[in-house]
C-alpha positions as CSV (number, residue, x, y, z in Angstrom):
1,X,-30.4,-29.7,10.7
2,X,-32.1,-30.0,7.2
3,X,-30.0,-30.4,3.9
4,X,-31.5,-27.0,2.6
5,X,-30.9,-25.3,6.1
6,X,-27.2,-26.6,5.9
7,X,-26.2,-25.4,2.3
8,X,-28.5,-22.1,2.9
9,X,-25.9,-21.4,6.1
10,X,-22.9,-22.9,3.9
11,X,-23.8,-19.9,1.1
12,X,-24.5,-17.2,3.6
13,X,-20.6,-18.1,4.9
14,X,-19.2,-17.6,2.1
15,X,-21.2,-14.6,1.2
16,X,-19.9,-12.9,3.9
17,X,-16.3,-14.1,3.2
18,X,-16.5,-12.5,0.1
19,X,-17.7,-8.9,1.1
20,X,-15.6,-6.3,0.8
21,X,-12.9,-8.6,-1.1
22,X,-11.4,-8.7,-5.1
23,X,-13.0,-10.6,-7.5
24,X,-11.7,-11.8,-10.6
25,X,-13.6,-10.2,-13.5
26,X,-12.9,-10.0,-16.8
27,X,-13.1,-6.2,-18.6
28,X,-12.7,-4.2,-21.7
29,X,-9.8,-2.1,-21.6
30,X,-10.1,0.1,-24.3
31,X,-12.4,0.1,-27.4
32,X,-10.9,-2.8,-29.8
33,X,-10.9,-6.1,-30.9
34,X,-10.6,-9.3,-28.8
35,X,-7.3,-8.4,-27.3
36,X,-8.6,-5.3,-25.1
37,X,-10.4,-7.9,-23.0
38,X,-7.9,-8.5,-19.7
39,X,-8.0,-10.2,-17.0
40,X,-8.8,-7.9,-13.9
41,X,-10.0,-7.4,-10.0
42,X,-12.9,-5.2,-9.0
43,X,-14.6,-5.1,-5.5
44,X,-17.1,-8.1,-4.9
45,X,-20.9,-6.3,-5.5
46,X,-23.8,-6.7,-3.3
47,X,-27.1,-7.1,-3.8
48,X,-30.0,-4.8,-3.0
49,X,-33.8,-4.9,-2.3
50,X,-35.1,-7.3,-5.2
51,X,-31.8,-8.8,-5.9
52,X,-29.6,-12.0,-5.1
53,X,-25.7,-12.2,-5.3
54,X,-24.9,-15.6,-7.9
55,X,-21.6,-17.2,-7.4
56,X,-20.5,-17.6,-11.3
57,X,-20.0,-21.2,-12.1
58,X,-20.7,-20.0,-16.4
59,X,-20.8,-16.9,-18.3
60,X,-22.5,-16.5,-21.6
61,X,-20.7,-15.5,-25.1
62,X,-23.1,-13.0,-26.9
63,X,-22.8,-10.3,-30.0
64,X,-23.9,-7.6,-28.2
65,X,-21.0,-8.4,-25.9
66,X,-18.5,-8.0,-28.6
67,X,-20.7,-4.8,-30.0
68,X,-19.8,-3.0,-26.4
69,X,-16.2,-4.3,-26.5
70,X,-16.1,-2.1,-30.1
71,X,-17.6,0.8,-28.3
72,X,-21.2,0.1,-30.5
73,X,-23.2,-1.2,-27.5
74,X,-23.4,2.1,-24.7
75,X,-23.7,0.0,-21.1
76,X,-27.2,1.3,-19.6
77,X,-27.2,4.2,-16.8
78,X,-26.5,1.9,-13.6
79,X,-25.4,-1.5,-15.0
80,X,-21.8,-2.9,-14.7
81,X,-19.2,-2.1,-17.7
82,X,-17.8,-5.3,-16.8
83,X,-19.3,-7.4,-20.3
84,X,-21.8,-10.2,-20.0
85,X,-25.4,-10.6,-20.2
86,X,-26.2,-14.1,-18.8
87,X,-24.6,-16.2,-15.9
88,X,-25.4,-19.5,-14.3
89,X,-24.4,-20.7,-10.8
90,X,-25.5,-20.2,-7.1
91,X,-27.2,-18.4,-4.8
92,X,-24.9,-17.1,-1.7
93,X,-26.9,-13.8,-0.9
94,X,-29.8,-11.5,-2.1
95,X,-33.0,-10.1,-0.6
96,X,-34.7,-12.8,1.5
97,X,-37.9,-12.0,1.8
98,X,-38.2,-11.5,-2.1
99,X,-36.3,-14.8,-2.5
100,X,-39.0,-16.5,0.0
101,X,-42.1,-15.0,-2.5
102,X,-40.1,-16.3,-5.0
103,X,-39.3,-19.9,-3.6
104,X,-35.7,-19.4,-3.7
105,X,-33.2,-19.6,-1.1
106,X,-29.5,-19.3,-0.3
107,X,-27.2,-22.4,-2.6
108,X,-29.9,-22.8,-5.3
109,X,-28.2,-23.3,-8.5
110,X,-29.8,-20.4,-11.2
111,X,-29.6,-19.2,-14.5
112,X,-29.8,-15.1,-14.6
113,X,-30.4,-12.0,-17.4
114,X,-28.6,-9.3,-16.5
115,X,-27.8,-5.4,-17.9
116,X,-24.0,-6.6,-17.5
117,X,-21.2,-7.8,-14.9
118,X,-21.7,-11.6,-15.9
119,X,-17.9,-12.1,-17.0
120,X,-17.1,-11.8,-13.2
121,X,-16.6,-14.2,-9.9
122,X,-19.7,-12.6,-8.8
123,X,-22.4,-11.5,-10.2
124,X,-26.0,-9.1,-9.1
125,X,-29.2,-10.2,-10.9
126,X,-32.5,-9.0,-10.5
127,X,-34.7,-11.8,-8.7
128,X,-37.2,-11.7,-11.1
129,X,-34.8,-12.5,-14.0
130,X,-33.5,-15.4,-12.7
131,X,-34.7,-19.1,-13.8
132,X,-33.7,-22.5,-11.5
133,X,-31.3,-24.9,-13.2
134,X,-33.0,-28.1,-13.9
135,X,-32.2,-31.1,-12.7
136,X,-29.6,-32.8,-14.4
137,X,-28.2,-29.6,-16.0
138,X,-25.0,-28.1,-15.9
139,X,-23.6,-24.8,-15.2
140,X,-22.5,-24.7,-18.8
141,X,-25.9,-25.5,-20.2
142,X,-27.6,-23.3,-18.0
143,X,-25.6,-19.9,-18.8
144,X,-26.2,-20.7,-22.5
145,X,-29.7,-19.9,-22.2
146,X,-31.2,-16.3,-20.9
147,X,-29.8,-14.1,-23.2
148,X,-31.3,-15.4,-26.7
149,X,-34.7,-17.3,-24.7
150,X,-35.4,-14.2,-23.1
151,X,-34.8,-12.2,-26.8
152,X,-36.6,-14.9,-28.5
153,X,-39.9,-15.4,-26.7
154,X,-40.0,-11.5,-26.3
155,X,-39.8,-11.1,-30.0
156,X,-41.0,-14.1,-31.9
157,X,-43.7,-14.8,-29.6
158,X,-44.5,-11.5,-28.0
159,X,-44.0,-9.1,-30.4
160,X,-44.4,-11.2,-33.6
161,X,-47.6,-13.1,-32.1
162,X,-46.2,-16.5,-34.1
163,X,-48.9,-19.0,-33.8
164,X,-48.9,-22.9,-34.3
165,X,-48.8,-23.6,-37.9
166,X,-47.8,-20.5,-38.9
167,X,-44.2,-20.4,-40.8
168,X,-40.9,-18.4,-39.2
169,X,-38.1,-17.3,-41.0
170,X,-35.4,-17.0,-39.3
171,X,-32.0,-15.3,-40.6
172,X,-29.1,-16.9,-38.9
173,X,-30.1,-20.1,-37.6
174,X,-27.1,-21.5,-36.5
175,X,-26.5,-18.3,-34.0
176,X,-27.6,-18.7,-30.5
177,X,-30.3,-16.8,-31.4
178,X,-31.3,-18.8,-34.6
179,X,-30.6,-22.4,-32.9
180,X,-33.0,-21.6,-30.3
181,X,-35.8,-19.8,-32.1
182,X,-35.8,-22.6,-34.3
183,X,-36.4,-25.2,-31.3
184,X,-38.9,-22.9,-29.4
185,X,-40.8,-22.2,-32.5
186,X,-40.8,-25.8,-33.5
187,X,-41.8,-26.9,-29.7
188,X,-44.6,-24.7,-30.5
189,X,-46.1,-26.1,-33.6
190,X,-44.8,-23.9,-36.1
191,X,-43.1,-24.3,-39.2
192,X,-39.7,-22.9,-39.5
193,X,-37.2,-21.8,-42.6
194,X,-33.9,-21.1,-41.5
195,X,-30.8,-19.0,-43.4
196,X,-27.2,-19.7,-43.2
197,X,-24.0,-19.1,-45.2
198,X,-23.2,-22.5,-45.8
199,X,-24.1,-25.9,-46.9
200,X,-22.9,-27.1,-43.7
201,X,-24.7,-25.0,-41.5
202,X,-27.9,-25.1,-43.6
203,X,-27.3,-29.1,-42.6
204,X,-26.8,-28.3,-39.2
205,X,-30.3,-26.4,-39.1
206,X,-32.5,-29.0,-40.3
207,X,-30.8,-31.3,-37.8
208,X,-31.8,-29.0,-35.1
209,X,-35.2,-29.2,-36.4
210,X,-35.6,-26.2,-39.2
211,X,-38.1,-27.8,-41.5
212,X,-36.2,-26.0,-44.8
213,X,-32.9,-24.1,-44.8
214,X,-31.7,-22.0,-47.1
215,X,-28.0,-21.0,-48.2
216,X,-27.8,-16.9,-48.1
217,X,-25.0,-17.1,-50.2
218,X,-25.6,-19.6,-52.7
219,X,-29.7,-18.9,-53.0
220,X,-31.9,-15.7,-52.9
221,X,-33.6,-16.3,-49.5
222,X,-36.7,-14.1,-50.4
223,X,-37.8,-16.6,-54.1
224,X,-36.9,-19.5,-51.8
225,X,-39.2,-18.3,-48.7
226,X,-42.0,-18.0,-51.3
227,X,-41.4,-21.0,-53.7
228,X,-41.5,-23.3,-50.2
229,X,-44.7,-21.5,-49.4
230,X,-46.6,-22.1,-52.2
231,X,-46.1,-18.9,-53.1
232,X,-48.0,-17.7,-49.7
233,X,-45.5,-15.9,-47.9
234,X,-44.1,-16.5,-44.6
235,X,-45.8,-15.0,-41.3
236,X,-42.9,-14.1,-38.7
237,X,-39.3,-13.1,-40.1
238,X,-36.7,-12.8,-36.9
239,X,-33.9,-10.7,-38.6
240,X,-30.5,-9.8,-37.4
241,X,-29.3,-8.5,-40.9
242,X,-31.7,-5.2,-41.5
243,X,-30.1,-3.1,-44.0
244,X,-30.9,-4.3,-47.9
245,X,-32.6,-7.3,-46.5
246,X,-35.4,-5.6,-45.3
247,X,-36.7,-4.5,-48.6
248,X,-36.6,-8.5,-49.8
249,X,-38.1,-9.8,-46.4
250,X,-41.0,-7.6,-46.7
251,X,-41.2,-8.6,-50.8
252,X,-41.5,-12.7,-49.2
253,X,-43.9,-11.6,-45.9
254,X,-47.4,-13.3,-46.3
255,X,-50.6,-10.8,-45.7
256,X,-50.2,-9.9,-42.4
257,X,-47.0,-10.8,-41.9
258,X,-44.8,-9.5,-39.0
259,X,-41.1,-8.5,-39.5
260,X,-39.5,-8.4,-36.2
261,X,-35.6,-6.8,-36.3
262,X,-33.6,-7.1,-33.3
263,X,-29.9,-6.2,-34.8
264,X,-28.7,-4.2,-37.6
265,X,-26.0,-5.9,-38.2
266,X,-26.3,-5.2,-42.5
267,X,-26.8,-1.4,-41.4
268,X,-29.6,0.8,-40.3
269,X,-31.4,1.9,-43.5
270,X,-33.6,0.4,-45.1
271,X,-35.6,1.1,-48.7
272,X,-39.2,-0.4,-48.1
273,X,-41.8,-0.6,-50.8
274,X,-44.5,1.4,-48.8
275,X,-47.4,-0.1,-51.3
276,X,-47.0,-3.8,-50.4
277,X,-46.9,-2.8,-45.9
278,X,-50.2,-1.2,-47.1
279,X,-51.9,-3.8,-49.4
280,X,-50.3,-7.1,-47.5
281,X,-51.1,-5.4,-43.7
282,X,-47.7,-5.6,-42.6
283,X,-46.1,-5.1,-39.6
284,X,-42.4,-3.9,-39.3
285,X,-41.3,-4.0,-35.6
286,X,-38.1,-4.5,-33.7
287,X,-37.0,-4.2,-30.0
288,X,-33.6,-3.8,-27.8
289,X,-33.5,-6.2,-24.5
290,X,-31.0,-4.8,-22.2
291,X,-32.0,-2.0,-21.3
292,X,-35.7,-2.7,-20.4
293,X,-37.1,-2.0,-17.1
294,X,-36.8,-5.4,-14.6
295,X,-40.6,-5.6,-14.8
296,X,-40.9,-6.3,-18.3
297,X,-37.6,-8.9,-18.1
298,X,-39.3,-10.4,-14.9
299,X,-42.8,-10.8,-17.2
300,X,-40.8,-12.4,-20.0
301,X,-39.2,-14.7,-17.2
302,X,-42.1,-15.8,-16.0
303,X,-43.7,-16.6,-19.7
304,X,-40.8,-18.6,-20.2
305,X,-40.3,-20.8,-16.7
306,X,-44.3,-21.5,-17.3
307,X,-44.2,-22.3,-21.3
308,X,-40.8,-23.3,-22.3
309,X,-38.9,-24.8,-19.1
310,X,-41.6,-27.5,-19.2
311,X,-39.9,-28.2,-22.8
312,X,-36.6,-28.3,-21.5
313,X,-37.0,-30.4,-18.3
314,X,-39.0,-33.3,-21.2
315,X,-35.5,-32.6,-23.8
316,X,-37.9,-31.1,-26.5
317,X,-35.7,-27.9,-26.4
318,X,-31.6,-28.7,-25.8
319,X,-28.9,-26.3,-25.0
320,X,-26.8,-26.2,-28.2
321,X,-23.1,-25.0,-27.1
322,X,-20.4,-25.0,-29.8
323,X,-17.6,-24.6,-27.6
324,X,-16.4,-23.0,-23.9
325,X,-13.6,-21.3,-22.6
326,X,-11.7,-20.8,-19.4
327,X,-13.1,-17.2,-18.4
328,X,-9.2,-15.9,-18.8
329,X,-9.9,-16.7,-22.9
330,X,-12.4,-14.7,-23.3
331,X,-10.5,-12.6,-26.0
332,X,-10.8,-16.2,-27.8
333,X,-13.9,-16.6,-27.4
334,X,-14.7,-13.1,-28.8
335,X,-12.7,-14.1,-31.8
336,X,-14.6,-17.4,-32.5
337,X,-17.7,-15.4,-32.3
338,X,-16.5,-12.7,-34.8
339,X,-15.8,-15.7,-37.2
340,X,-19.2,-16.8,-37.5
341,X,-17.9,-20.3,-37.2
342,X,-19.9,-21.5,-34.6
343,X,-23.6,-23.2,-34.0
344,X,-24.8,-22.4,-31.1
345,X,-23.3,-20.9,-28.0
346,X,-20.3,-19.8,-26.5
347,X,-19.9,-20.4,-22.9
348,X,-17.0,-19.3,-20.7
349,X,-16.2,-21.2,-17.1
350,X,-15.1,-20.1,-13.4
């Protein structure tokens, strides 16, 4: 019997040993800070037409995750309450025939988006939305990427157009979301200034490849975006602030430049001067991920398994993980994150 025919019947055992049984998940009691997360049991799900069932080897650590634990982030009709947006691990059930068209079968190891569930044993993800693991890449390093590469190519690429030798700004590079926008726009041939709130992690940015970074709390990031461009402007901002910084960000945008907002974590209104959107052709856009339609995810997936996994599997873009967790300290891991202390991810194991 072949290898793939062996661990293919090995998964399918232990998908049905798992039906109908308690997995360990981890859920948000109550509304609260990091210590309404508990440990808890729900029944094992199953996956329908278009879906596989992932054994979770690694669960992603993301701000939206601790925006639905404070009761800011509503779960979308028909997704799991249980937290958790990304997972990594294997196949042990799903839709065959749409795992055949897809050229996946039962024990391939995969990295998943999903609308939620992912801090569980177990785990339902849309086929379409899930990427293989490379070679050579662990469990951990896998689940540390869907979340911001899907949010990243959707928003700095597809909605903000950013093209090689163009310039990207990019508030809170040393967030998942900033260490690999600054990596993919890099790998892509742009330029990239970064923002953090310290000299350390301004550091840390240009040793991830930021060409320029600039302290938020030291500098005025809007002079410094325009001194480094001659005075030009910058093309693409990705901002997770909004509030007073979109006034300055559309002051340093060059003519027309894109401002793409994908969290308001500075608020959600904004003063903008109307004159310079109409003399400078500006665009001010800014999207949600999760609860978009599987089609448009499954597009996004397929953008980045063609474009960016290449870069991946030749180490031009890296996993950057700050730290990981046993799944059971979560509430620790939501309290790192809250801290803005880390660079990079945080990952939590099975």
């Amino acid at each position: 019997m072949a290898a793939e025919t062996l661990a293919a019947t090995a998964a399918r055992s232990r998908a049905s040993s798992n039906a109908g049984r308690a997995l360990k998940a981890i859920e948000i009691s109550q509304y609260g800070g990091p210590e309404v997360l508990r440990a808890a049991e729900r029944p094992a799900p199953t996956a329908g037409a278009g879906e596989v069932l992932i054994r979770v080897r690694a669960s992603g650590v993301n701000r939206p995750d601790v925006l639905q634990r404070t009761g800011n982030y509503p779960v979308p009709p028909g997704a799991s309450d249980i937290p958790g947006l990304e997972v990594a691990g294997e196949i042990i059930d799903g839709d065959a025939q749409a795992m055949a068209a897809a050229g996946l079968e039962m024990g391939d190891r995969v990295c998943a988006l999903v609308a939620g569930g992912g801090y569980a044993e177990l785990c339902v993800a849309p086929l379409g939305q899930c990427l293989p693991v490379l070679r050579g890449m662990s469990d951990t390093e896998a689940a540390s990427l869907p979340e911001t590469f899907f949010t990243v190519w959707s928003n700095v690429f597809d909605r903000g157009h950013l093209q090689a030798g163009e310039t990207l700004l990019i508030q809170g590079g040393t967030s998942g979301i900033g260490v690999t926008a600054i990596q993919m726009a890099k790998a892509m041939g742009a330029n990239v200034i970064a923002t953090a709130g310290s000299d350390d992690k301004c550091k840390a940015c240009i040793a991830i490849g930021a060409d320029h970074a600039v302290n938020y709390k030291t500098q005025d990031f809007a002079e410094e975006a325009k001194k480094l461009t001659g005075g030009k402007g910058v093309d693409v901002i990705l901002d997770m602030v909004a509030g007073d910084y979109i006034a300055r960000e559309v002051e340093c945008l060059a003519e027309d430049g894109r401002l793409v907002v994908i969290a308001v974590q500075g608020g959600t209104q904004a003063q903008v001067n109307a004159g310079l959107v109409l003399r400078r052709r500006l665009t001010i856009t800014g999207s949600t991920l999760r609860a978009r339609p599987v089609a448009f995810k499954t597009a996004i997936a397929a953008a980045l398994k063609a474009k960016v996994w290449p870069l991946l599997e030749a180490g031009k873009i890296k996993p950057i993980i700050h730290s990981t967790f046993a799944a059971a300290d979560a509430a620790r891991a939501h309290a790192l994150m809250e801290s803005n202390q880390h660079i990079g991810k945080i990952v939590l194991t099975w």
